[in-house]
C-alpha positions as CSV (number, residue, x, y, z in Angstrom):
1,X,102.1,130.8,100.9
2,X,102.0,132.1,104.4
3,X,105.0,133.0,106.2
4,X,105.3,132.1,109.9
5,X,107.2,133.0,112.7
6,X,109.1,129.7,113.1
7,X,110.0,130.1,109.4
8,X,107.2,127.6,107.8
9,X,105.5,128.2,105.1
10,X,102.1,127.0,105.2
11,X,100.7,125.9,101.7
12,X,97.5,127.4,100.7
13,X,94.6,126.0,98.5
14,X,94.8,127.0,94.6
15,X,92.5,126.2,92.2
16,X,93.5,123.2,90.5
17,X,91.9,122.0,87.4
18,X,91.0,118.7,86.3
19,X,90.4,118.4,83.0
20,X,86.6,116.7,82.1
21,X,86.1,116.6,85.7
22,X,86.2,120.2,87.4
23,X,88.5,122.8,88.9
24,X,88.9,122.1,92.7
25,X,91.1,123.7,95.8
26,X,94.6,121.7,96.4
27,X,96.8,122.7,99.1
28,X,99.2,120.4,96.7
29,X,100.2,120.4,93.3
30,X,100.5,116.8,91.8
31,X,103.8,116.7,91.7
32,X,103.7,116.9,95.6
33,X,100.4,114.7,96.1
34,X,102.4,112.0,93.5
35,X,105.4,111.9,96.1
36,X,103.2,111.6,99.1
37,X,101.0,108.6,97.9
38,X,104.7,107.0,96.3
39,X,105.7,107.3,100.1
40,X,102.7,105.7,101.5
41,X,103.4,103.0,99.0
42,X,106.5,102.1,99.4
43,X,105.5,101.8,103.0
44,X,102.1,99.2,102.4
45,X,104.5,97.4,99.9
46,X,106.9,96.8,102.8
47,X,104.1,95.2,104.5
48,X,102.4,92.9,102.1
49,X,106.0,91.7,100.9
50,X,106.4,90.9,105.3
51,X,103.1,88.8,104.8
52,X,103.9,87.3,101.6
53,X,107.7,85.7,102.8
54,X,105.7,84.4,105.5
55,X,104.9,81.8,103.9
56,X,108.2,80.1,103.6
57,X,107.6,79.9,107.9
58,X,111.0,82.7,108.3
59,X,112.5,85.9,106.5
60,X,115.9,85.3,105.2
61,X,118.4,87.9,105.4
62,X,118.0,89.0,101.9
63,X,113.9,88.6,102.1
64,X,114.4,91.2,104.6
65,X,115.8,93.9,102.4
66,X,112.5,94.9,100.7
67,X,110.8,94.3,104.4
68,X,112.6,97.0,106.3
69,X,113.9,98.8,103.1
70,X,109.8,99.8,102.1
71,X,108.8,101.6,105.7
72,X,111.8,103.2,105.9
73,X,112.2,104.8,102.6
74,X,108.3,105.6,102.7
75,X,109.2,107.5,106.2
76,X,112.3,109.1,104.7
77,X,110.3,110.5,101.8
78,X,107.3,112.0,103.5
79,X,110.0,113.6,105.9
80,X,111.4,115.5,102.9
81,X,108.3,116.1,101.5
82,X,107.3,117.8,105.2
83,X,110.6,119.7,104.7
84,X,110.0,120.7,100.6
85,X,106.3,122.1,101.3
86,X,107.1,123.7,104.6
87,X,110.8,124.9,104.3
88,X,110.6,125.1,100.7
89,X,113.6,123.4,100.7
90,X,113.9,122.4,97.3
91,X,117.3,121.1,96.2
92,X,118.1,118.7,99.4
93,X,114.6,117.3,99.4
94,X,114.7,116.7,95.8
95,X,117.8,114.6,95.9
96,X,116.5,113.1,98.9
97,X,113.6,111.7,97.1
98,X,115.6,111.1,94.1
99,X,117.9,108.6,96.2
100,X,114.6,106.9,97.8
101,X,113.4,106.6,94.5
102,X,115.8,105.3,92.6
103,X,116.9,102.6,95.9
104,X,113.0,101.5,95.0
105,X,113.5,100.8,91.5
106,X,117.3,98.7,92.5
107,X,115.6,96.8,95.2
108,X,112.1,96.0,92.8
109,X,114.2,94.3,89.9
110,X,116.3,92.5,92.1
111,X,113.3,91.4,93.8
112,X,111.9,90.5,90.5
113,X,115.1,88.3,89.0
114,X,114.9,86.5,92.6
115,X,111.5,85.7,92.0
116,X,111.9,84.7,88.6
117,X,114.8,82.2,88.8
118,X,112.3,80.5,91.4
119,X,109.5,80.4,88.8
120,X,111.7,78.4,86.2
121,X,112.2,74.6,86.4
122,X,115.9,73.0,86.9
123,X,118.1,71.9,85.3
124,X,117.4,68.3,85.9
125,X,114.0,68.3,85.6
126,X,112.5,67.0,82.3
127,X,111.0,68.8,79.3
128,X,111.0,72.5,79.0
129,X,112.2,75.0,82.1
130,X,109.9,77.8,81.6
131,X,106.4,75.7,82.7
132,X,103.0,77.0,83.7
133,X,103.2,74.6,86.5
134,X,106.3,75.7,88.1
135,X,105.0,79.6,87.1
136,X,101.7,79.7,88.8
137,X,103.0,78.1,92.5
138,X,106.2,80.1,92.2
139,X,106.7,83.2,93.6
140,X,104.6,85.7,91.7
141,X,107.5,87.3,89.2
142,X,106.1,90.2,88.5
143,X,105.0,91.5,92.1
144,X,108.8,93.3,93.1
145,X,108.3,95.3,90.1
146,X,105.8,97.1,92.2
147,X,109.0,98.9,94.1
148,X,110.4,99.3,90.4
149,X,107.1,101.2,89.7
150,X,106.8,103.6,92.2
151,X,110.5,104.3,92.0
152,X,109.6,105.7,88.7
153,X,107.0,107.8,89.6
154,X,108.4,109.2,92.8
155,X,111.8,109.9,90.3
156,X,109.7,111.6,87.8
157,X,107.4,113.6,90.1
158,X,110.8,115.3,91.3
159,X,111.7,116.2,88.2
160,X,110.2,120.1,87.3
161,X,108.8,120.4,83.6
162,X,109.8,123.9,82.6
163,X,106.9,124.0,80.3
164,X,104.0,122.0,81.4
165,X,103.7,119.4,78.3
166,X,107.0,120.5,77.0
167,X,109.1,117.0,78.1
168,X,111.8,119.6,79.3
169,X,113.1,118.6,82.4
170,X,115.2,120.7,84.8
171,X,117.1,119.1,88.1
172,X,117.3,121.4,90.5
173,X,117.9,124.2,88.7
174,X,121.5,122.8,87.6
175,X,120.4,120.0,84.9
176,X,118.3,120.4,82.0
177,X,117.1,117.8,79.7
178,X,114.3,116.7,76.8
179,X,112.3,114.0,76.9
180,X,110.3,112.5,73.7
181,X,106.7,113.0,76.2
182,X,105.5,115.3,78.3
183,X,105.4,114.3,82.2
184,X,101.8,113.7,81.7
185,X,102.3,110.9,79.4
186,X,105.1,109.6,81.0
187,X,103.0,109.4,84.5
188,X,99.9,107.9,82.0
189,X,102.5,105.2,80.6
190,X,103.7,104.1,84.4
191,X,99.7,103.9,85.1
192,X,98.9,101.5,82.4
193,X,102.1,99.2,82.8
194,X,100.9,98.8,86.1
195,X,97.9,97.9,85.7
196,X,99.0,95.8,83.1
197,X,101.1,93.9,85.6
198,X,98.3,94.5,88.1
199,X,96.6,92.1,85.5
200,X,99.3,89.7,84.7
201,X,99.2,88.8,88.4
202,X,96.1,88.5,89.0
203,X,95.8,86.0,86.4
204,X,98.7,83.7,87.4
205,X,97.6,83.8,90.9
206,X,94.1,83.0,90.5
207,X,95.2,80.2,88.0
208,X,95.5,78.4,91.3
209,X,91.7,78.3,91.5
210,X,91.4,76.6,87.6
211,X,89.1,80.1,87.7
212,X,86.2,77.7,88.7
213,X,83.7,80.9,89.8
214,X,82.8,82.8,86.5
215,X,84.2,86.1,88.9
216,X,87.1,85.5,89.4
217,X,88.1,86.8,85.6
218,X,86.8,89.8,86.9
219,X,90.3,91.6,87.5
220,X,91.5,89.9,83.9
221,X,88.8,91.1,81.9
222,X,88.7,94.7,83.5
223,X,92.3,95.0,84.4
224,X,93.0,94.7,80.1
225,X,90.2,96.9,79.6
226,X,92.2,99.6,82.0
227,X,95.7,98.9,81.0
228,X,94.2,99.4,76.8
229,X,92.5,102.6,77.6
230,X,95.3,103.9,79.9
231,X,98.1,103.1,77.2
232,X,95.9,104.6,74.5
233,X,95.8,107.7,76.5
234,X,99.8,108.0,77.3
235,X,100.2,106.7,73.2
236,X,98.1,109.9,71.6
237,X,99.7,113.4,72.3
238,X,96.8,115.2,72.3
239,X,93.9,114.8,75.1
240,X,90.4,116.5,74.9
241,X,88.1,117.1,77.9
242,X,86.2,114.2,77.1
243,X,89.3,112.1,76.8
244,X,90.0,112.4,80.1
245,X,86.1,112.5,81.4
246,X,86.5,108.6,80.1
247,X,89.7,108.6,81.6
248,X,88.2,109.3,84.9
249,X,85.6,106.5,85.1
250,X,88.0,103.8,84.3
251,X,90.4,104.9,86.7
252,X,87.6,104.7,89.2
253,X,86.6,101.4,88.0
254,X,90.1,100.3,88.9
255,X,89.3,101.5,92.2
256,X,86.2,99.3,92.6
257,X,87.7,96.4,91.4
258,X,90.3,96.4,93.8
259,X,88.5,97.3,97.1
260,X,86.2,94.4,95.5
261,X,89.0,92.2,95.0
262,X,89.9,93.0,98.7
263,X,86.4,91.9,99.9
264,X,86.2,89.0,98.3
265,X,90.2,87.5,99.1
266,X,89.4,88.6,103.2
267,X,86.0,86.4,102.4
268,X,88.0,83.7,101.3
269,X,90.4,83.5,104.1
270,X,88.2,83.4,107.1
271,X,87.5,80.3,108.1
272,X,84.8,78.3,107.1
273,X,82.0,76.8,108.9
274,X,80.4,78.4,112.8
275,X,83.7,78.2,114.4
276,X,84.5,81.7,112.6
277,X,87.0,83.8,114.1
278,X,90.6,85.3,112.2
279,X,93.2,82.4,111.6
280,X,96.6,84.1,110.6
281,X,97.6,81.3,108.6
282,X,94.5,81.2,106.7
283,X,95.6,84.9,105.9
284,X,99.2,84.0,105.0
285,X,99.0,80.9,102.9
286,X,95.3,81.6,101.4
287,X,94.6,84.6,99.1
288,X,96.8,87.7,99.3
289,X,94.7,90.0,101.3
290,X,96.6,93.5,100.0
291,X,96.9,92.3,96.3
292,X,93.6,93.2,95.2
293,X,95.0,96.9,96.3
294,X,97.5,97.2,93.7
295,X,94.5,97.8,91.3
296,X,92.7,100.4,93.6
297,X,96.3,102.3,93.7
298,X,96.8,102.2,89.9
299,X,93.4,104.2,90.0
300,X,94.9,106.5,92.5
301,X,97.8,107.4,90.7
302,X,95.9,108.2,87.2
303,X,93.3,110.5,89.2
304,X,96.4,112.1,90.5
305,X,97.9,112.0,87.1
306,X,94.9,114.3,86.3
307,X,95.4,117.1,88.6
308,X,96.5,119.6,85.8
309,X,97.0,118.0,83.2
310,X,97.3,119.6,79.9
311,X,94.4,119.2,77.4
312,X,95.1,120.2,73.6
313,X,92.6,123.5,72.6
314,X,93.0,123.2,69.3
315,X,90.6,119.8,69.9
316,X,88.8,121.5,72.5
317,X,87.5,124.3,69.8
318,X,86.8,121.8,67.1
319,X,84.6,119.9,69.3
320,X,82.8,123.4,70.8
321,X,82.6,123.8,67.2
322,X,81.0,120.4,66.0
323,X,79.0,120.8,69.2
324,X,77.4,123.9,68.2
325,X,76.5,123.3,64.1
326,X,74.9,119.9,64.9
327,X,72.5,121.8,67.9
């Protein structure tokens, strides 16, 4: 760190290993990189959740809460984040976040029992009131739980370990508390539950289509693939360079499926035939343009997850070992 005049203190780059991959220069740790994408997402989340209530023709009051609640928490939180790198304010900017984060989590399962009791048949209505019917053209249940998730993460990424692996947590400097996993598998089990969800969604939604084009499983089929390998990783305790070399290229296969997925749902709302152009409602109604994303930012946040992370060298020098009698 570099002191200035006006009393910032301007971060500078340290190498910062990631394990399988490389070491690299950071001007962040990923503590600090984890809150500033959780920030940025709780803004886009904001946006998509504008464009998805759309389609009822208004916002109602209480469809406005996650609306105006995502942009301005995502603002609030890269304004401490400013103030915790720069200042090195520390115990203000953490609760800060904290309070952000954990609003995010509030607002995501509300949004998710809201969407829910719309996804289940009434009373009235005959024969079971859970039915795939009802499910598929509902709301999509599972999609509020995205604020859940990134509540989590910006809550755990404020959190210090006092040992990296340990699962000993410290709260500004007052609280201390253990954990059964180290932040690293904590942060690897958010990753895979969200792609996991990533998945779910994806499935109901384009159950709409009676998946009549052979790629549209594309996001099923990879998005278990993901969500198994990611889960596997945050289930074993100990990781090897090559674990997370794997780890890697899945996580950046998450990333191509969902700029993909992006493509090919903007393809499907333009308009069809030589009058061309952008219809908005063709964008509102037809398929989510931003829900493809969801998948590309799950690959995000396990790259992230990455910077740092601690691999086990007892493995490490059984493998060397291995390596070397079988050359």
């Amino acid at each position: 760190m570099q002191s200035l005049k006006t009393g910032w203190k301007v971060p500078k780059a340290k190498e910062v290993p990631i394990p399988g991959i490389g070491v690299f220069q950071f001007p962040l740790g990923r503590d600090e990189l984890m809150i500033l994408l959780v920030a940025f997402n709780m803004i886009a989340i904001g946006f998509e959740t504008y464009l998805a209530h759309l389609i009822s023709g208004g916002i109602k009051p209480s469809e406005a809460i996650p609306v105006f609640f995502g942009p301005i928490a995502g603002i609030i939180v890269i304004i401490a984040l400013f103030v915790r790198v720069m200042f090195d304010k520390q115990t203000i900017t953490t609760l800060v976040i904290l309070g952000m984060s954990a609003l995010s989590v509030v607002v995501g399962i509300l949004g998710a029992s809201f969407h829910w009791e719309r996804g289940i048949a009434p009373a009235f209505v005959e024969g079971s009131r859970l039915r795939w019917d009802w499910l598929i053209h509902a709301p999509p249940a599972l999609a509020p739980l995205a604020f859940a998730g990134i509540g989590l993460m910006g809550i755990l990424s404020v959190l210090k370990e006092t040992e990296p692996g340990s699962g000993c947590f410290e709260f500004t400097g007052i609280l201390r508390f253990n954990t059964p996993l180290s932040k690293t598998r904590q942060l690897l089990w958010l990753v895979g539950l969200g792609i996991g969800a990533a998945t779910i969604s994806a499935f109901i939604d384009h159950s709409r289509t009676d998946f009549s084009n052979f790629f549209i499983w594309t996001p099923t089929v990879l998005g278990i693939f993901g969500t198994v390998v990611t889960l596997l990783m945050a289930i074993y305790e100990r990781h090897t360079t090559s674990d997370y070399f794997i780890f890697f290229w899945v996580m950046i296969l998450m990333i191509i499926v969902g700029v993909l997925g992006l493509g090919f749902h903007i393809n499907a709302d333009l308009p069809e035939g030589p009058q061309g152009g952008i219809n908005t409602e063709r964008f509102i109604r037809n398929a989510p343009v931003m829900a493809p994303l969801l998948f590309a930012n799950m690959g995000i946040l396990g790259l992230i997850t990455m910077v740092g992370a601690e691999v086990d060298q007892d493995d490490e020098q059984t493998e060397d070992n291995d390596s070397n009698t079988s050359s």
